[in-house]
C-alpha positions in Angstrom: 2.4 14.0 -33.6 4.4 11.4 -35.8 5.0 8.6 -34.1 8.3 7.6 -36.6 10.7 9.3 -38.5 9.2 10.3 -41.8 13.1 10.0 -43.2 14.5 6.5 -41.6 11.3 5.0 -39.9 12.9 5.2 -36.6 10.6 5.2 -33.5 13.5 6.7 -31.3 12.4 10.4 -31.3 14.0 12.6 -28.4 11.6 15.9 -27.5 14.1 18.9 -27.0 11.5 21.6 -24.8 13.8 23.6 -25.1 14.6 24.4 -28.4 10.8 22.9 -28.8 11.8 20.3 -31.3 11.3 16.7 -31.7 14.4 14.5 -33.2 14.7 11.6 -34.1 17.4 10.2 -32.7 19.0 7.8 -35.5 19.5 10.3 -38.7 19.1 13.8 -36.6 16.1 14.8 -39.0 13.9 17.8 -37.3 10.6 15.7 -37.3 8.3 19.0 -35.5 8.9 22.1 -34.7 7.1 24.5 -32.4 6.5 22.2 -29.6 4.5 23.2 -26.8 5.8 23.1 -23.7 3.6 21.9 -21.0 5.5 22.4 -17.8 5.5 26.0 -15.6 6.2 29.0 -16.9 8.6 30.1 -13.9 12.1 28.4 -13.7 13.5 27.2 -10.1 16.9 26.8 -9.2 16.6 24.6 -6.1 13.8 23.3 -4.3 13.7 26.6 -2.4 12.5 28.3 -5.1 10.3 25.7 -6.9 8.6 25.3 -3.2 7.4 28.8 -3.7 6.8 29.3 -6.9 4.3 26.1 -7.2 0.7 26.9 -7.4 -0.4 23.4 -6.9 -0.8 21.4 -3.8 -0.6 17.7 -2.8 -2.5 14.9 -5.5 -6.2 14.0 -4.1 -5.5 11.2 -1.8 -8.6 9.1 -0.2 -7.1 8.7 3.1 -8.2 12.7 4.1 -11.3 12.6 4.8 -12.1 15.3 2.1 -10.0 14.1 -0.1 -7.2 16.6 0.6 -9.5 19.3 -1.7 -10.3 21.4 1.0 -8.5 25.1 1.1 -6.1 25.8 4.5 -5.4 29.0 6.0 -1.7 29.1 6.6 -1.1 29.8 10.2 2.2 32.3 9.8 0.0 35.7 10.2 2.1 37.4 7.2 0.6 38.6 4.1 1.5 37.6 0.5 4.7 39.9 0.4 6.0 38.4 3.6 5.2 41.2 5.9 3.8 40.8 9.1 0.0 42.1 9.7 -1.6 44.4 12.0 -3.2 43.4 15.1 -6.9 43.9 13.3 -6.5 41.6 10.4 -4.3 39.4 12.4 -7.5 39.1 15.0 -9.6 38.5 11.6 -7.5 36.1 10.1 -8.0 33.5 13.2 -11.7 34.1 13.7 -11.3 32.4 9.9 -9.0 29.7 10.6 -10.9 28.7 13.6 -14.1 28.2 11.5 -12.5 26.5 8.5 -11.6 23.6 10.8 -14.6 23.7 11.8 -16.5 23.4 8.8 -14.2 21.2 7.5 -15.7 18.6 9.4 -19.3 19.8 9.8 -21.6 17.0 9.1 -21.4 13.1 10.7 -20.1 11.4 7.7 -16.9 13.7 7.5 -16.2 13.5 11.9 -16.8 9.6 11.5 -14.4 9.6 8.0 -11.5 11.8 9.7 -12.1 9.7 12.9 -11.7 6.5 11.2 -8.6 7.7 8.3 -6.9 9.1 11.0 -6.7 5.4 13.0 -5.8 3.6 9.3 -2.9 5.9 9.0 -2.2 4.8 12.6 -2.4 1.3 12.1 -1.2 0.9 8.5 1.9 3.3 9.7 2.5 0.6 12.7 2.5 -2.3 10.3 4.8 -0.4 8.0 2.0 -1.2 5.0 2.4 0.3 1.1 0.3 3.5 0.1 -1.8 1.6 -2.6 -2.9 -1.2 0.5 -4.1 2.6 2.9 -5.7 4.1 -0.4 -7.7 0.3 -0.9 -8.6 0.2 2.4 -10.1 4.1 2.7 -12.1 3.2 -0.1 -13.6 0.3 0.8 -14.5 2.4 4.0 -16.0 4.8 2.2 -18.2 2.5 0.5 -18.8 1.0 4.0 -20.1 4.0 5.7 -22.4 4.9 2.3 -24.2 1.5 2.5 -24.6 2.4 6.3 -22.8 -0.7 7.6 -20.6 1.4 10.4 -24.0 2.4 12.6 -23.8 0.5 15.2 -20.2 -1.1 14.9 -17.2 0.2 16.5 -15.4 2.9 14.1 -11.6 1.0 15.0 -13.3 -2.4 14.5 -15.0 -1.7 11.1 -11.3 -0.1 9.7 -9.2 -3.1 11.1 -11.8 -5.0 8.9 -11.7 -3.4 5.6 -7.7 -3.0 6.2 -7.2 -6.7 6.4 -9.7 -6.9 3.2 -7.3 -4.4 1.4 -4.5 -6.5 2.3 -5.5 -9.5 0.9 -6.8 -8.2 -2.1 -3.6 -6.7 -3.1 -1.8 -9.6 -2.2 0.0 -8.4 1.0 -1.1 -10.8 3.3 -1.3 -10.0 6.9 -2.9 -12.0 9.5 -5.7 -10.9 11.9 -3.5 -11.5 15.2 -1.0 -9.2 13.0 -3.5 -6.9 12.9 -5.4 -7.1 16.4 -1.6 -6.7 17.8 -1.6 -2.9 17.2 -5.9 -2.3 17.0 -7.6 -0.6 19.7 -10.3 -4.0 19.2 -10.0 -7.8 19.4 -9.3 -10.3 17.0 -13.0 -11.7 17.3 -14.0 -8.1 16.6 -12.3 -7.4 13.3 -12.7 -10.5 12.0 -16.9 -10.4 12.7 -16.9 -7.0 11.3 -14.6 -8.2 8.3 -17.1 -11.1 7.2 -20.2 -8.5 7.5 -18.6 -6.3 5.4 -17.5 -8.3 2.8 -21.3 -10.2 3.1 -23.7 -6.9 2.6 -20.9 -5.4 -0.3 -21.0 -8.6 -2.0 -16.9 -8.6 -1.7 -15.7 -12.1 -2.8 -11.5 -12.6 -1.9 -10.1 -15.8 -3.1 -8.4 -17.8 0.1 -4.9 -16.9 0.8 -2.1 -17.8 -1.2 0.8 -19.4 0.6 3.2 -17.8 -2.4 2.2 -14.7 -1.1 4.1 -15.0 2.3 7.1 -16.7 0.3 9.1 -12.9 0.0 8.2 -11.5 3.3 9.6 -14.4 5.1 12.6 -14.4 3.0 13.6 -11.3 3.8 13.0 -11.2 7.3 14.8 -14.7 7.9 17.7 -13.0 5.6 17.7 -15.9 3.1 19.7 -15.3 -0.8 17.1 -15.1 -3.7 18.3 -18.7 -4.4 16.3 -20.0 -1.3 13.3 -17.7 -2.2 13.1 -19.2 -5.6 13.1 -22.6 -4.9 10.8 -22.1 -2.0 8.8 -20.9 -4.4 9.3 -24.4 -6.9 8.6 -26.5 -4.0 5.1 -24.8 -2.8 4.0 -24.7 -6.8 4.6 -28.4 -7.0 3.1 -28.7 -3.9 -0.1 -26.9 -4.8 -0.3 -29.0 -7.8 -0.5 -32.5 -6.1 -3.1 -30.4 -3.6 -1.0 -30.7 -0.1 -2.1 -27.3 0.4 -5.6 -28.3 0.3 -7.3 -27.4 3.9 -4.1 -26.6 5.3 -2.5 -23.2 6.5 -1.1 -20.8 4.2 1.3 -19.6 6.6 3.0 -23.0 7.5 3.2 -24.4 3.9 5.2 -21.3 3.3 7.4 -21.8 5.9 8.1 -25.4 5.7 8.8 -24.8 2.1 11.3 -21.9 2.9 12.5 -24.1 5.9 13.3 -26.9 3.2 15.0 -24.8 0.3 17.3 -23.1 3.1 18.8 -26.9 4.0 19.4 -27.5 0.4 21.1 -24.5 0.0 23.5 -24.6 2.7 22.2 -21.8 4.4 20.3 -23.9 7.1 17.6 -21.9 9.7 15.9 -23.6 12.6 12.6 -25.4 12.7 11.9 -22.5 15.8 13.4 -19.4 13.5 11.0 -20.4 11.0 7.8 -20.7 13.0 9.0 -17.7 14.6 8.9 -15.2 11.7 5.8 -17.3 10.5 3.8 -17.3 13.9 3.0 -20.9 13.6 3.5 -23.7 16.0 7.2 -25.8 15.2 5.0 -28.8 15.2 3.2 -27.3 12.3 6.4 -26.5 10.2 7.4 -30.2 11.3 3.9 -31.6 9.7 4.4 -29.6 6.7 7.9 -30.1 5.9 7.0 -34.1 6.5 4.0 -33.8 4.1 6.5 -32.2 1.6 9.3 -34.3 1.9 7.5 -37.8 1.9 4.8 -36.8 -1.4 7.6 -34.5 -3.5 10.2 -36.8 -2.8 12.5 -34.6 -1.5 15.5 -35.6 -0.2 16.3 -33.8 2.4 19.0 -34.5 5.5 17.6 -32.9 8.8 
């Protein structure tokens, strides 16, 4: 297909399925004709309609165990016209069901897989944690449990792990206390089966970056963009001179935010800050004193 009018050189060409044309936009020249459509074949009217007329199911997801590829028996005991079947085929149709769930999960691998998925949805749904961050983290289980590195570890221990890996990795940091707060293990736990993990896959995550904590603590302290921003100015230049160097990611985000929000006249509390950050005051205190005295900001407590 062209990729420009042949008549005006335009690149704004508008595909008409339905008189199957493509124009182009500017001079109104007919650049195809014929155009193949490649939507359905059935038109819907609402969502009603579109719900039954659709032959396709949900996209392959990693976070079923079989990849959401399998084939369910609907449980309404009705046949394809909508009528209700006889007692015989109605007796058949559950001895089926019954055994498709059963061989569904038939081998280890698949009961450990839907054992484990099932507690990442838990957790990830507690910590209210994007799709992409549950997708990361099924795979990385996946390849987990192929390089035989869950024998022997606790399932819940070994998916609080690879979730706090996925986390990081996309840059959605979350802490492991964060984490432990809603796992069925300890903190000691996740983070020894973390480390193993990420040791036999040969996994290398660069430390945390205290820029990454800068827009979840802005929003949940409520600060304007303006505050975000030059939170964001302060920890760069502070990065640069290396204050950040050895020091907590958490805290050097929050003594920046705690600093931009006094210049800005919308002024939060040494204890609101540490709060929403889960540090110690006197660690927002050390960092916003590191800050002020090297940066040379001047800032009125």
């Amino acid at each position: 297909m062209n990729d420009q009018c042949p008549e005006c050189g335009s690149i704004n060409l508008y595909h008409d399925y339905d008189r199957a044309e493509v124009i182009c936009s500017e001079c109104g020249l007919v650049v195809k004709e014929t155009l193949l459509d490649s939507g359905p074949e059935w038109r819907a009217f609402d969502s009603e309609q579109r719900d039954k007329r659709e032959r396709t199911g949900a996209p392959m997801t990693y976070m079923i165990h079989d990849k959401g590829l399998s084939t369910d028996i609907d449980w309404r005991d009705r046949d394809i016209h909508g009528r209700d079947l006889n007692p015989g085929k109605r007796a058949q149709i559950y001895r089926m069901r019954k055994w498709q769930r059963r061989i569904r999960v038939s081998d280890a691998m698949s009961r450990n897989l839907a054992f484990a998925l099932t507690e990442l949805n838990r957790l990830s749904s507690h910590m209210q944690l994007p799709k992409n961050i549950r997708e990361a983290a099924a795979i990385l289980y996946r390849r987990a449990i192929e390089e035989g590195l869950v024998r022997g570890r606790s399932i819940e221990g070994v998916t609080a792990g690879c979730l706090y890996a996925s986390c990081r990795k996309c840059k959605v940091p979350r802490t492991l206390d964060e984490i432990a707060e809603y796992a069925r293990v300890e903190k000691k736990e996740i983070g020894r089966s973390y480390r193993y993990i990420m040791r036999e896959l040969g996994i290398r995550l660069p430390p945390t970056n205290p820029l990454d904590y800068i827009p979840r603590f802005a929003s949940e302290l409520g600060v304007s963009a303006q505050v975000q921003r030059r939170a964001v100015e302060i920890l760069k230049q502070a990065m640069d001179l290396g204050l950040t160097s050895g020091k907590g990611p958490m805290g050097a985000a929050a003594a920046a935010l705690y600093i931009s929000s006094i210049e800005h006249d919308e002024r939060k509390t040494q204890r609101e800050v540490s709060e929403i950050a889960k540090v110690t005051e006197v660690t927002v205190r050390n960092r916003y004193k590191d800050f002020q005295d090297k940066l040379g900001l001047d800032v009125d407590v």
